[in-house]
C-alpha positions, -999 to +999 in steps of 0.1 A: +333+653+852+340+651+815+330+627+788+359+616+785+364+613+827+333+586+824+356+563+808+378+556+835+354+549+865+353+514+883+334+501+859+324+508+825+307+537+810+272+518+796+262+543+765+232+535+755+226+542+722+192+562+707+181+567+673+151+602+678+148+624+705+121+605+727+145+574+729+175+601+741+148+617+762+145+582+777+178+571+784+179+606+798+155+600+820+163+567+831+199+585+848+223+577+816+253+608+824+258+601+782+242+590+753+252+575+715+231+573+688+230+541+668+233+543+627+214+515+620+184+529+645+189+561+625+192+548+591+163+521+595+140+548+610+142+566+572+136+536+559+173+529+551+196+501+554+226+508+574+257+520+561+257+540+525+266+570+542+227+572+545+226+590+576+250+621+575+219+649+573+200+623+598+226+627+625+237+664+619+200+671+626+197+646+656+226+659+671+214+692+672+183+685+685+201+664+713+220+691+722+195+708+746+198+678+771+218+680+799+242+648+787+271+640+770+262+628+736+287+609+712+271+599+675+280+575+651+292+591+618+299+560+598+333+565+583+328+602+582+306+605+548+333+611+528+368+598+520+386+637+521+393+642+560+386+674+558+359+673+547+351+643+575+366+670+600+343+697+590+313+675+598+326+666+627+329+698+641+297+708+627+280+677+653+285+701+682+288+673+705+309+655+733+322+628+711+320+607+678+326+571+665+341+567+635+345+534+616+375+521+603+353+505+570+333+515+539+304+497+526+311+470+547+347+466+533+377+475+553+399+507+547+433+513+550+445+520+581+462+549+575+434+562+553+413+565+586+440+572+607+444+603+585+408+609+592+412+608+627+442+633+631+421+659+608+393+652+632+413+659+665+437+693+645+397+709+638+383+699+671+404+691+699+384+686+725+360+659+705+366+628+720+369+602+692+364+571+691+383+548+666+361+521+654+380+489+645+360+466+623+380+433+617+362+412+635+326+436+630+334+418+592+354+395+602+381+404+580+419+408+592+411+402+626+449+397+628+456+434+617+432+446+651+461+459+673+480+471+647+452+494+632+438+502+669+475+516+676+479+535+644+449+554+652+459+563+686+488+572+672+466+594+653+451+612+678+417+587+687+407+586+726+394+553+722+389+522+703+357+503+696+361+468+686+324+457+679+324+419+669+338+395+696+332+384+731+362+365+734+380+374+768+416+362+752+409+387+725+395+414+744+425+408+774+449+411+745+436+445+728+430+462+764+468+453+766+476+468+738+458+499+737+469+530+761+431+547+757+398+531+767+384+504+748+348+504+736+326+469+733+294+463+720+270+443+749+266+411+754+249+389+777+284+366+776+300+391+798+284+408+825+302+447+833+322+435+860+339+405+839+344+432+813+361+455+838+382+425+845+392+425+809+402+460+810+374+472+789+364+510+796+330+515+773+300+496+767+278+505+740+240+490+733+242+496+694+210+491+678+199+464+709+169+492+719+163+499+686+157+464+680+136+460+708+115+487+709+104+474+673+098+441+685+076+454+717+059+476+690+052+444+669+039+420+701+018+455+714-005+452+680-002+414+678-018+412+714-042+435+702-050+417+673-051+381+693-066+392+725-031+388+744-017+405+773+005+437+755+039+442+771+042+470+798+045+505+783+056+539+793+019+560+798+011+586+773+012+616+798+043+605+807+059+608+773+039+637+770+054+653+804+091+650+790+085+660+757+066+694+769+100+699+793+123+692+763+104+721+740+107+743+766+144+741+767+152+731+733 
């Protein structure tokens, strides 16, 4: 089965999305056939804020490191780190992984549509078998949600293999772009909808974005508090279990 096979099962591909190797090593573990990385894990983890194009040595490192586990893995690359699409399709191809997203916006402002678009054909001419997926960020900003569609089919039209339209839980407007589109559509996750009402909506992908990020920093944060306040720490993976998987990724990696 391919990566992009997983995205038309009965119900959704979940990609859960890591930010290091032990958090891939996890998801690994845990039976995940694929995993995304998440920029704002990535970019927070140096100590970044997301976006800024802040990650692109982060993630060209990560997803080499990730490429010694036996799963599909699909990394966020922003907008590409750069506004020549060749040079966005030379990084790409440099990832040496299953898939990418790529995000329609730039410093949290909307491109063009057929900037990206133009990004996403050099992408697919330089690697043909990366499966990309077309990040739609109207309603991420919540600008032009109107224009969602339209952009969403111009980069089909260019050569994406899926759309990701982070931003809204709203079945009508979910139904409607699932309609629309003629290749799988990516959401972010949301306790709103549960998998099999988003199958129902015709949705194909859903990502955890920076959800375990998040939470692994608050269960770091309430692990020293208890600590400090004589509480009950959450439950934690043991150390010679981390250790265990690390030791078995070295010796592959």
């Amino acid at each position: 089965m391919t990566f992009s096979d997983l995205h038309h099962a009965e119900t959704p591909l979940v990609l859960p999305n890591a930010w290091d190797v032990p958090s891939a090593l996890a998801f690994a573990e845990a039976g995940f056939p694929a995993i995304g990385t998440t920029s704002f894990g990535v970019a927070s983890s140096l100590g970044r804020p997301d976006g800024g194009r802040s990650t692109k040595d982060a993630n060209l490192a990560l997803a080499g490191a990730l490429r010694a586990l036996d799963v599909y893995v699909s990394v966020d690359i922003e907008d590409g780190y750069a506004d020549d699409p060749a040079e966005v399709a030379e990084y790409a191809a440099a990832l040496g992984v299953a898939g990418i997203n790529i995000e329609d916006s730039t410093d949290e402002a909307l491109i063009s549509p057929a900037r990206h678009a133009a990004k996403v054909t050099a992408i697919k001419a330089r690697c043909p078998g990366l499966f990309v997926n077309a990040r739609v960020d109207t309603y991420w900003l919540g600008t032009e949600p109107e224009s969602t569609v339209d952009r969403a089919l111009a980069y089909v039209d260019a050569g994406a293999d899926g759309v990701f339209v982070p931003g809204t839980t709203d079945p009508e407007v979910l139904r409607a772009v699932t309609s629309a589109v003629p290749v799988p559509v990516n959401v972010l996750a949301n306790p709103a909808l549960s998998l099999a009402e988003l199958a129902r909506l015709g949705v194909r992908r859903v990502s955890t974005g920076s959800l375990p990020y998040r939470a692994a920093v608050r269960a770091a944060t309430s692990a020293a508090v208890a600590v400090r306040d004589g509480g009950v720490p959450p439950a934690a993976a043991s150390y010679p279990e981390l250790q265990a998987r690390l030791v078995r990724y070295s010796a592959n990696s």
